[in-house]
N, CA, C and O of each residue as an XYZ file, in Angstrom:
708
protein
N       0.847     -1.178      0.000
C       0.000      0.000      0.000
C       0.889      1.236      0.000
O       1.710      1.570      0.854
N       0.673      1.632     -0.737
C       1.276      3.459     -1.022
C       1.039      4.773      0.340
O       0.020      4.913      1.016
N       1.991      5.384      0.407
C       1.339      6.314      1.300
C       1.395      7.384      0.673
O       2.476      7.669      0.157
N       0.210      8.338      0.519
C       0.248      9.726      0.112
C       1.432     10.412     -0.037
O       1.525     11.188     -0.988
N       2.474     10.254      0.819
C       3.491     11.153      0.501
C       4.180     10.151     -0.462
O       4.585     11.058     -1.189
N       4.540      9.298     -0.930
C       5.170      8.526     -1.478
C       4.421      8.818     -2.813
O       5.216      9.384     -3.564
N       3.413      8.683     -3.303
C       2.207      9.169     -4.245
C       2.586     11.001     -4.924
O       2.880     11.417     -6.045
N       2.396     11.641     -3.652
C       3.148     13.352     -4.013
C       4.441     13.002     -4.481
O       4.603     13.216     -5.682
N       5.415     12.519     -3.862
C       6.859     12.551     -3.907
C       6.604     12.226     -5.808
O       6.406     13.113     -6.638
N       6.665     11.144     -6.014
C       6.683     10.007     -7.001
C       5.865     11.248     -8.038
O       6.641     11.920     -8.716
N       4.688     11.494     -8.148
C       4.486     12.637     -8.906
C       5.622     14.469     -8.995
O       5.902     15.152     -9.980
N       5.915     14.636     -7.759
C       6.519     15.924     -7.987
C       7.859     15.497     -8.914
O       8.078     16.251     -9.861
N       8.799     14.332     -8.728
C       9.696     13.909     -9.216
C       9.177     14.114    -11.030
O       9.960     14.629    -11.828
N       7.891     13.666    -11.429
C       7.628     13.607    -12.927
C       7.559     14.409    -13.614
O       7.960     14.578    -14.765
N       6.878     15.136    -12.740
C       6.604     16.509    -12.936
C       7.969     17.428    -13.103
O       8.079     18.215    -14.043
N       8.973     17.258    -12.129
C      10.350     17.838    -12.240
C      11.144     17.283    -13.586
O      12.043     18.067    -13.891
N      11.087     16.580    -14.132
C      11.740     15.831    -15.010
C      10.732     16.211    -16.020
O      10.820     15.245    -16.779
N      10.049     16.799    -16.406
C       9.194     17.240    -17.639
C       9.080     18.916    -17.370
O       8.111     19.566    -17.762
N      10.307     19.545    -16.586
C      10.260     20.920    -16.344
C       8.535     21.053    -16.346
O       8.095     21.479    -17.414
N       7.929     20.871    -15.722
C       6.742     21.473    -15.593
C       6.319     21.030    -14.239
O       6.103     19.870    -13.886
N       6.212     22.353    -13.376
C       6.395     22.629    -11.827
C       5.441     22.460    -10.901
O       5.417     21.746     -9.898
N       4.203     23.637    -11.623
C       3.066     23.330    -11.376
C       1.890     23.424    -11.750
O       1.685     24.115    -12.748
N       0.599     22.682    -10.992
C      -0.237     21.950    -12.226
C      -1.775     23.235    -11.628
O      -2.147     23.594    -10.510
N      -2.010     23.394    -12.316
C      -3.184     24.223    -12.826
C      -4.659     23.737    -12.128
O      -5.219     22.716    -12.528
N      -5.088     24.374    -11.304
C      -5.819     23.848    -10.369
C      -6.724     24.668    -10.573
O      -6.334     25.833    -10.653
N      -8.301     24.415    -10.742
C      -9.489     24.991    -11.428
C     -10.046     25.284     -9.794
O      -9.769     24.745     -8.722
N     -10.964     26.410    -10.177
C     -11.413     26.618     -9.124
C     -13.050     26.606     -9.118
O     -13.435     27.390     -9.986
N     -13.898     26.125     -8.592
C     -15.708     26.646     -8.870
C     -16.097     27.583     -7.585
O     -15.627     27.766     -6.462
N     -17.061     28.016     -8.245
C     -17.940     29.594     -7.678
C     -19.144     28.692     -6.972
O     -19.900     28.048     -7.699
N     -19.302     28.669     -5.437
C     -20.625     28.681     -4.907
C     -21.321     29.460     -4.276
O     -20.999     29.778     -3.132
N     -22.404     29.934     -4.860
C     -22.790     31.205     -4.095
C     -21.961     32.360     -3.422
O     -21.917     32.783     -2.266
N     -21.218     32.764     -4.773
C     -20.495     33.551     -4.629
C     -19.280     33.388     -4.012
O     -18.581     34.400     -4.068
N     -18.686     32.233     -3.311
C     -17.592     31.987     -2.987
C     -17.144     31.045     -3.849
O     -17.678     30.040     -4.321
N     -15.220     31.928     -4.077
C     -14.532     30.998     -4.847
C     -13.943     30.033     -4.069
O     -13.426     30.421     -3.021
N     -13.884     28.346     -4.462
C     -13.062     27.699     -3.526
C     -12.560     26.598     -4.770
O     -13.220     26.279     -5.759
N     -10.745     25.977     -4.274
C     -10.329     25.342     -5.220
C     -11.439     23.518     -5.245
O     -12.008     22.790     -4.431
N     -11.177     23.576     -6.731
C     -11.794     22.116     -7.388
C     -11.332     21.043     -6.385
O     -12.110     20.340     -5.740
N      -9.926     20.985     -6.315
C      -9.260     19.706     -5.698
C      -8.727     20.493     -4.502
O      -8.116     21.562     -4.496
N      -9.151     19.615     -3.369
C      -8.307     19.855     -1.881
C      -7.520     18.711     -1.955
O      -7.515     17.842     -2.827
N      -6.615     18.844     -0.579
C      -5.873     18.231      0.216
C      -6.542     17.867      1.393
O      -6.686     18.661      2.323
N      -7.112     16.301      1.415
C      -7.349     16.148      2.609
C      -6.401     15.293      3.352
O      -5.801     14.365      2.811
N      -6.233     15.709      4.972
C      -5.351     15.367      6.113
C      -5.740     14.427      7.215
O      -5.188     14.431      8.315
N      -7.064     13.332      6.750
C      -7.242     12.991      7.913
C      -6.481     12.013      8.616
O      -6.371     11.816      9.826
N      -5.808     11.244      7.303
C      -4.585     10.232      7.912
C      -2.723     10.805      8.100
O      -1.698     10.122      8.091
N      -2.876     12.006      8.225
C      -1.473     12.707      8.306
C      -1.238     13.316      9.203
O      -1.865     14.341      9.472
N      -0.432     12.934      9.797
C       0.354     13.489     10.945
C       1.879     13.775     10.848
O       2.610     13.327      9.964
N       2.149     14.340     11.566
C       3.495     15.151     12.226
C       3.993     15.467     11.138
O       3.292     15.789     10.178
N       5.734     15.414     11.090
C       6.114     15.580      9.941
C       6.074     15.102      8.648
O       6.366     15.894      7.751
N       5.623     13.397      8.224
C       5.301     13.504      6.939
C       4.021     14.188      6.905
O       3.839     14.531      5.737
N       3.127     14.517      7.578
C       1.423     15.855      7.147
C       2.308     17.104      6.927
O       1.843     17.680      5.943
N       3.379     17.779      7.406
C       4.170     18.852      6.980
C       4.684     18.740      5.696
O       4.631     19.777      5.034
N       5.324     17.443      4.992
C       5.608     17.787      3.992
C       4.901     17.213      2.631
O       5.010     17.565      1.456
N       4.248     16.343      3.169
C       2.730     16.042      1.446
C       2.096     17.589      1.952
O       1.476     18.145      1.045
N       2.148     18.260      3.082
C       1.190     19.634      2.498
C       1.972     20.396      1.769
O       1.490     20.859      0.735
N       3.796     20.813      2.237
C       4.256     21.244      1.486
C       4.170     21.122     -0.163
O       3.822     21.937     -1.018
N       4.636     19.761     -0.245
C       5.094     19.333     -1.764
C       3.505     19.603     -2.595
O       3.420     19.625     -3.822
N       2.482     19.769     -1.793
C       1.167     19.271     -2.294
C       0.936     21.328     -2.657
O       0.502     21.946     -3.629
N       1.278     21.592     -1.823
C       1.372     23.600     -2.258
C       2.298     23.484     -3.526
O       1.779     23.702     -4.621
N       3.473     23.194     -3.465
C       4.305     23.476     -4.852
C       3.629     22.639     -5.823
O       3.264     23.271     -6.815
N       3.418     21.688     -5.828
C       2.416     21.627     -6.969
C       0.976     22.072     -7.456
O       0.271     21.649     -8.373
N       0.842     22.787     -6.790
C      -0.154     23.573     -6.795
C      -1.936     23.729     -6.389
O      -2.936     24.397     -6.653
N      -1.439     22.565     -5.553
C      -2.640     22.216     -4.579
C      -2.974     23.895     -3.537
O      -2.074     24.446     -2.903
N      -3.915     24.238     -3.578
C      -4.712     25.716     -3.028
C      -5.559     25.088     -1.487
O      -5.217     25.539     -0.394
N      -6.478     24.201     -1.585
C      -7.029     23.935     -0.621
C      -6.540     22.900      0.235
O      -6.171     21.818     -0.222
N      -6.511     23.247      1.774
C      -6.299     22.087      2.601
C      -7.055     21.629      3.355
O      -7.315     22.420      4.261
N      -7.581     20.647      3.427
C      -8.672     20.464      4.651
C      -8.457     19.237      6.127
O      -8.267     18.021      6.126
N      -8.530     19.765      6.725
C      -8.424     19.358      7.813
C      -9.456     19.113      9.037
O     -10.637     19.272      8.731
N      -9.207     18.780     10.267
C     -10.306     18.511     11.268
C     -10.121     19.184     12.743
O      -9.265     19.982     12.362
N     -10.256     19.479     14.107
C     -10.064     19.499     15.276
C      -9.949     18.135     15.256
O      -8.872     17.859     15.784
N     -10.724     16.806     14.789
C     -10.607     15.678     15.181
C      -9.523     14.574     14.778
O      -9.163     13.643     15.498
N      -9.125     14.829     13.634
C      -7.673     14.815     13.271
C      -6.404     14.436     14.027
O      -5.704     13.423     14.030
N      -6.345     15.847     14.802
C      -5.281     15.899     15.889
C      -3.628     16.415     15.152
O      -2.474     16.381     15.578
N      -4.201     16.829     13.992
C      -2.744     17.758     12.885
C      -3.169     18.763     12.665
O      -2.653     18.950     11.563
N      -3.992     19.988     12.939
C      -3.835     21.206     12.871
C      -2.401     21.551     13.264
O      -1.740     22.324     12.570
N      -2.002     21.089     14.171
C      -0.676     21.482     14.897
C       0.710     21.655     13.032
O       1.360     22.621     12.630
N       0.559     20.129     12.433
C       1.369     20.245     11.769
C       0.967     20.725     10.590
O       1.724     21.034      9.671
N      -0.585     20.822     10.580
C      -0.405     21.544      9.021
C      -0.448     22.886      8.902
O      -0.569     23.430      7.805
N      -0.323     23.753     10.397
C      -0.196     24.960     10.280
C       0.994     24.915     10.174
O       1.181     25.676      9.225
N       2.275     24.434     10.586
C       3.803     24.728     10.468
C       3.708     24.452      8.771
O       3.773     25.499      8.126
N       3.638     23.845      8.376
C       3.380     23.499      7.227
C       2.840     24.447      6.024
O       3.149     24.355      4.836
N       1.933     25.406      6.641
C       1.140     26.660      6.003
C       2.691     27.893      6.538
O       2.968     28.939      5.951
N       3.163     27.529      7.312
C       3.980     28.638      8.084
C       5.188     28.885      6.803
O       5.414     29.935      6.202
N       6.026     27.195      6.580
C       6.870     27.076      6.102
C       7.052     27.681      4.371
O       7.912     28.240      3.690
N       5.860     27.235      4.240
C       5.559     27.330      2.211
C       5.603     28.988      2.089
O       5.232     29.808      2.929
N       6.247     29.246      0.610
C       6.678     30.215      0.091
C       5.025     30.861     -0.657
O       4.922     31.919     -1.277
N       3.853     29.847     -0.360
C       3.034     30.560     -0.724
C       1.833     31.230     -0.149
O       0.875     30.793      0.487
N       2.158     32.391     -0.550
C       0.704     33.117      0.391
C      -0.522     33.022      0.933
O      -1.523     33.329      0.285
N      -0.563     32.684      1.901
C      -1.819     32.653      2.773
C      -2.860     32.792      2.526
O      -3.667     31.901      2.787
N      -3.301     34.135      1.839
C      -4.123     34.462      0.613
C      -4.754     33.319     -0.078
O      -5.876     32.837      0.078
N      -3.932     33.037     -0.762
C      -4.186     31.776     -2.075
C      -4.564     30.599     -1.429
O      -5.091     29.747     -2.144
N      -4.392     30.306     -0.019
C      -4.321     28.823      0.256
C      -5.796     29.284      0.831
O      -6.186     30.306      1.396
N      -6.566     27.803      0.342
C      -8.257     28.035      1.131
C      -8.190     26.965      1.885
O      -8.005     25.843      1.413
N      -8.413     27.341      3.819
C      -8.058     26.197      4.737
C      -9.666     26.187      5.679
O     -10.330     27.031      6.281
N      -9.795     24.550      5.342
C     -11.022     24.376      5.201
C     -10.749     23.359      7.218
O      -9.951     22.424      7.293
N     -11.470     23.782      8.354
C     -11.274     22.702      9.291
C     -12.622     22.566      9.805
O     -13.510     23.302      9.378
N     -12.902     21.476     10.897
C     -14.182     21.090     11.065
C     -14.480     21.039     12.985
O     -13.913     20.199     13.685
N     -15.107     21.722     13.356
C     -15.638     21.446     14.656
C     -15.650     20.131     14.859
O     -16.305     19.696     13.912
N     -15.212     18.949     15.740
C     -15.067     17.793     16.481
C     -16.587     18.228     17.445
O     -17.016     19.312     17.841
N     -17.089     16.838     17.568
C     -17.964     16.590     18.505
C     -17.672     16.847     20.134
O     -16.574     16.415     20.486
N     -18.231     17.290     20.870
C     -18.097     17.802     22.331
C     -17.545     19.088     22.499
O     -17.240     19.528     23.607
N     -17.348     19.959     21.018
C     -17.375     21.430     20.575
C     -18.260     21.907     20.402
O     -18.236     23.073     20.006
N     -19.404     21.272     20.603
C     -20.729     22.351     19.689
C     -21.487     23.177     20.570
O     -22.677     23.383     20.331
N     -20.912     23.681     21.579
C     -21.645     24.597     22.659
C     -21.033     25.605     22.585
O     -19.806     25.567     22.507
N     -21.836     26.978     22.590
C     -21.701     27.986     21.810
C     -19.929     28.665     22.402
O     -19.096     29.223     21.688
N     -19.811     28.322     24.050
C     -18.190     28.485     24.563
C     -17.040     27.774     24.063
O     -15.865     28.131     23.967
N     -17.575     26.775     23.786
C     -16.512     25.207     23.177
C     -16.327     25.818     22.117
O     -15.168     25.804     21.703
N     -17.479     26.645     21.213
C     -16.995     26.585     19.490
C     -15.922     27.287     19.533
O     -14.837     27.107     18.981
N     -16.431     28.424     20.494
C     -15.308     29.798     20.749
C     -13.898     29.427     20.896
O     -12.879     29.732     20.277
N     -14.144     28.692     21.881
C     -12.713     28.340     22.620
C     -11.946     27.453     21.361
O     -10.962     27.864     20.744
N     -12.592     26.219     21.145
C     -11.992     25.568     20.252
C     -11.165     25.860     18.912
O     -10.238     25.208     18.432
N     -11.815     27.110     18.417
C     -11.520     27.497     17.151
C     -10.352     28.775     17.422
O      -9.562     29.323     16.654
N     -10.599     28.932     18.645
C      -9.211     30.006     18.501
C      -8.552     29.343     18.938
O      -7.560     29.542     18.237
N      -8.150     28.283     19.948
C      -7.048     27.371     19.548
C      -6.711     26.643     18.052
O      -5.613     26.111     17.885
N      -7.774     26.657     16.930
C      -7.814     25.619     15.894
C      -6.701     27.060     15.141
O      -5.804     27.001     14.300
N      -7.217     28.100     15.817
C      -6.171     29.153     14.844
C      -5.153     29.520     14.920
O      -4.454     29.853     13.963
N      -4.764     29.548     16.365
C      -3.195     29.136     17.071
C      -2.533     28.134     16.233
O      -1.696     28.420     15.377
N      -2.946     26.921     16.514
C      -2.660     25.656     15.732
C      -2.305     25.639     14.061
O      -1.541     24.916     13.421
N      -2.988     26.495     13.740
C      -2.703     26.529     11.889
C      -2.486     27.836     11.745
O      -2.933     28.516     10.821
N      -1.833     28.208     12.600
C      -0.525     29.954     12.315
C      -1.484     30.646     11.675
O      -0.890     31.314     10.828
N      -3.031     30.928     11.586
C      -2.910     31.388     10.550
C      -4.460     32.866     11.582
O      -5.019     32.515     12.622
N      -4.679     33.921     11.088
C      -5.808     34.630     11.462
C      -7.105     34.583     11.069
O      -7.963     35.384     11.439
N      -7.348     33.280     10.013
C      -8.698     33.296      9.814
C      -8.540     31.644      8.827
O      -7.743     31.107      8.058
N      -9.930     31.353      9.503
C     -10.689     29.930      8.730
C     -11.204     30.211      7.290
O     -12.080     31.074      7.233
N     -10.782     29.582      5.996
C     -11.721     29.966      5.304
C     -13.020     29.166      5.279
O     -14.061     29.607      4.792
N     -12.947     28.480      5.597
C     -14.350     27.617      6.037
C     -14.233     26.514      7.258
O     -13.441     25.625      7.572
N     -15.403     27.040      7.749
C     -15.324     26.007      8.861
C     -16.644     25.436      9.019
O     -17.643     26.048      8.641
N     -16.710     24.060      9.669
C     -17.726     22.963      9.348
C     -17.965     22.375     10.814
O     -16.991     22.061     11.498
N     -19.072     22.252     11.217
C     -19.689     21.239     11.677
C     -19.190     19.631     11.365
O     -19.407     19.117     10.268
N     -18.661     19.078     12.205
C     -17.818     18.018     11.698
C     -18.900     16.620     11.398
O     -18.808     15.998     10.340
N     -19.810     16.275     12.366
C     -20.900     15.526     12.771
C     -22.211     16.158     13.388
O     -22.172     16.910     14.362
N     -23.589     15.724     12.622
C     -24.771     16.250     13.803
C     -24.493     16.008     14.933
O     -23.908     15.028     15.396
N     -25.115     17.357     15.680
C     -24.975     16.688     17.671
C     -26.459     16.144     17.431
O     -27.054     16.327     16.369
N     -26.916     15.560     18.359
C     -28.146     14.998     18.899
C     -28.527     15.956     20.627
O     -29.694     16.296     20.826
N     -27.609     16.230     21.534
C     -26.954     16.822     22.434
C     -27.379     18.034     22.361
O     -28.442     18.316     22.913
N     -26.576     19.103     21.603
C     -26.761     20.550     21.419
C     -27.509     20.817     20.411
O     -27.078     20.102     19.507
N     -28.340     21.397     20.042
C     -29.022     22.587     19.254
C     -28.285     23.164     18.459
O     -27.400     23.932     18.834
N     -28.585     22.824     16.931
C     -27.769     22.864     15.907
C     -27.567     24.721     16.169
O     -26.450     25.238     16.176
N     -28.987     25.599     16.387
C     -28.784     27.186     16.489
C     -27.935     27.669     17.444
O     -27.898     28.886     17.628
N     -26.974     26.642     18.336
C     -26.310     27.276     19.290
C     -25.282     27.384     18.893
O     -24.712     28.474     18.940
N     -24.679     26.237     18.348
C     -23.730     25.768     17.177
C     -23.158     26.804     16.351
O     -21.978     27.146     16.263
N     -24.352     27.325     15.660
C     -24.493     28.425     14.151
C     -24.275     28.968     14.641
O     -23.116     29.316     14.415
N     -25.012     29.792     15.947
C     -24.775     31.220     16.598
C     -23.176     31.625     16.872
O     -22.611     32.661     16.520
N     -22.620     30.490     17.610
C     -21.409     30.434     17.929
C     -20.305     31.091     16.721
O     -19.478     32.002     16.692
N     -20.817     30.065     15.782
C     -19.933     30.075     14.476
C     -20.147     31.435     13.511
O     -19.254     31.706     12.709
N     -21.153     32.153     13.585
C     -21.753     33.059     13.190
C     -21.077     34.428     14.126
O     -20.690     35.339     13.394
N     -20.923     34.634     15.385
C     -20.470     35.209     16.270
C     -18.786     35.421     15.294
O     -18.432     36.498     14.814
N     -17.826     33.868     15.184
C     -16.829     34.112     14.969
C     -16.762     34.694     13.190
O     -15.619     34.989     12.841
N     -17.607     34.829     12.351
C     -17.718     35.055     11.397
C     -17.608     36.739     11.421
O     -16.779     37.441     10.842
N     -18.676     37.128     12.251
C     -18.614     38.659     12.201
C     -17.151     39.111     12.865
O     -16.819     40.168     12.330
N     -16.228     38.706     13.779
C     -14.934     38.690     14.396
C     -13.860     39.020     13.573
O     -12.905     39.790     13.672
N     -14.456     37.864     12.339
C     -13.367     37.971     10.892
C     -12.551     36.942     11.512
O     -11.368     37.193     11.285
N     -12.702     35.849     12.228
C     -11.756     34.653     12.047
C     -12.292     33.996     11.468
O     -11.395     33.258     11.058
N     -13.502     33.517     10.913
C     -14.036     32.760      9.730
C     -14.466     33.340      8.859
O     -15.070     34.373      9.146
N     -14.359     32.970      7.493
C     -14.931     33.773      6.668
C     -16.033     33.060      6.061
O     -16.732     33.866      5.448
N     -16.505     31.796      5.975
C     -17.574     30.747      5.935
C     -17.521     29.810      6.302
O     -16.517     29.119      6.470
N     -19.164     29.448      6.620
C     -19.466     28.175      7.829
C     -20.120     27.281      6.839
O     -20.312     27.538      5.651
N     -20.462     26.117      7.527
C     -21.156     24.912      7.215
C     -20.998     24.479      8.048
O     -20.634     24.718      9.200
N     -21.627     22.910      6.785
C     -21.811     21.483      7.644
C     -21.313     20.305      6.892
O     -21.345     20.212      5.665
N     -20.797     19.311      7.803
C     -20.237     18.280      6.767
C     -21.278     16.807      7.586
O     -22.010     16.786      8.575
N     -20.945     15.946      6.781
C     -21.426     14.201      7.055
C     -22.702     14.700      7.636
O     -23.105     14.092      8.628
N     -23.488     15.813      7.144
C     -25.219     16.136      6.980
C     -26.060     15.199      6.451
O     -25.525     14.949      5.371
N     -27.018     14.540      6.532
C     -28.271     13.668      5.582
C     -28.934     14.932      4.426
O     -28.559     16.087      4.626
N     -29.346     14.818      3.927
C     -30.275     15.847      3.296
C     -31.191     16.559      4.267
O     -31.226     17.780      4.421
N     -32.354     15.153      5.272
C     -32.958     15.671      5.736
C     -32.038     16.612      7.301
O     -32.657     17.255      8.148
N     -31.391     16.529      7.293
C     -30.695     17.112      8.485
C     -29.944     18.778      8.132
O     -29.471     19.649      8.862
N     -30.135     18.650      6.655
C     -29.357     20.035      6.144
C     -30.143     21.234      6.223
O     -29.819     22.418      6.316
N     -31.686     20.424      6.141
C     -32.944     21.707      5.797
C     -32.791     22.454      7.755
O     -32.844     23.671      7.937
N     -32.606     21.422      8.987
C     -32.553     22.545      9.841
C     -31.706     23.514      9.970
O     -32.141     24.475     10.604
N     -29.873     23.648      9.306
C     -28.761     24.515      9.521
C     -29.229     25.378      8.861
O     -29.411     26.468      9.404
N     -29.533     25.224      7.674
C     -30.446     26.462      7.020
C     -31.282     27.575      7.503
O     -31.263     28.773      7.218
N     -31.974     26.932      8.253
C     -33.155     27.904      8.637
C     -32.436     28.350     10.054
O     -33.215     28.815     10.886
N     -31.184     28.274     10.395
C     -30.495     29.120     11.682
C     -29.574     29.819     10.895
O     -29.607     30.926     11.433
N     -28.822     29.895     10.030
C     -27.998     30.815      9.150
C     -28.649     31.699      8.934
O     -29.817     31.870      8.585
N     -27.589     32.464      9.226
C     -27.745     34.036      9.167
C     -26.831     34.602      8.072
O     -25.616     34.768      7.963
N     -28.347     34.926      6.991
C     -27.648     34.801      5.523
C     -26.649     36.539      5.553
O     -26.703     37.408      6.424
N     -26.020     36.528      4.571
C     -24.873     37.842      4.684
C     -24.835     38.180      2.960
O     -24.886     37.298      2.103
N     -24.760     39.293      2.748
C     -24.661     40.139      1.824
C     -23.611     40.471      0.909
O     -23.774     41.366      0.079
């Protein structure tokens, strides 16, 4: 079995040997936000090899990274965002609220450690990682909505939603202009 970095490596090498550096990464428009086609996801990467498939995965021209609180590598893929020669700007870093976060102090607390952790002053999206059953999805939003107007997130969601579970986040979003 291959490991992701062995996969990056083995491609950046082909790529180096055909002088052609990096690869052209499309981006789509949702409701008005631009976010890249292809991410980087981190859920099996840790320490230093998650530092350098994110690196090698930026020089080739990977834009989005996504990550979790539940994970347990924010730590390295912010050194990782720290290290790369490319601007902060350009990179869209996508992480997800962990379960026993979803109370409107936990979101708080959690996410400004999640921003400590990934060097960086703002989420470009941040997610609901799992429904609670527990908390009240509007306490959740409020929370996340709170850090939105702050300017440490710049958009929220939800991830591993049902359909029928998507129509309630909806109707607590607090749509923006």
């Amino acid at each position: 079995m291959f490991c992701v970095c062995s996969i990056i490596k083995y491609v950046y090498k082909w790529f180096q040997s055909k002088t052609v550096i990096e690869i052209s990464m499309d981006n789509v428009t949702v409701q008005g936000i631009t976010v890249p086609k292809i991410g980087l996801g981190t859920w099996a990467l840790r320490g230093s090899k998650c530092r350098q498939v994110i690196r090698l995965a930026l020089e080739l021209g990977y834009r989005h990274i996504d990550t979790a609180q539940m994970y347990g590598n924010e730590g390295a893929v912010g050194k990782a965002l720290a290290e790369t020669a490319v601007p902060r700007e350009e990179i869209f870093v996508t992480t997800k609220i962990k379960g026993g976060n979803f109370r409107e102090s936990s979101v708080i607390k959690s996410v400004r450690q999640s921003l400590e952790k990934l060097k960086t002053k703002y989420i470009n999206l941040l997610l609901i990682h799992w429904p609670s059953r527990q908390v009240p999805i509007s306490e959740t939003i409020g929370a996340m909505n709170a850090l939105q107007s702050d300017g440490s997130v710049r958009h929220i969601g939800v991830s591993n939603f049902s359909v029928r579970r998507l129509r309630k986040p909806e109707r607590h979003r607090r749509l923006r202009s």
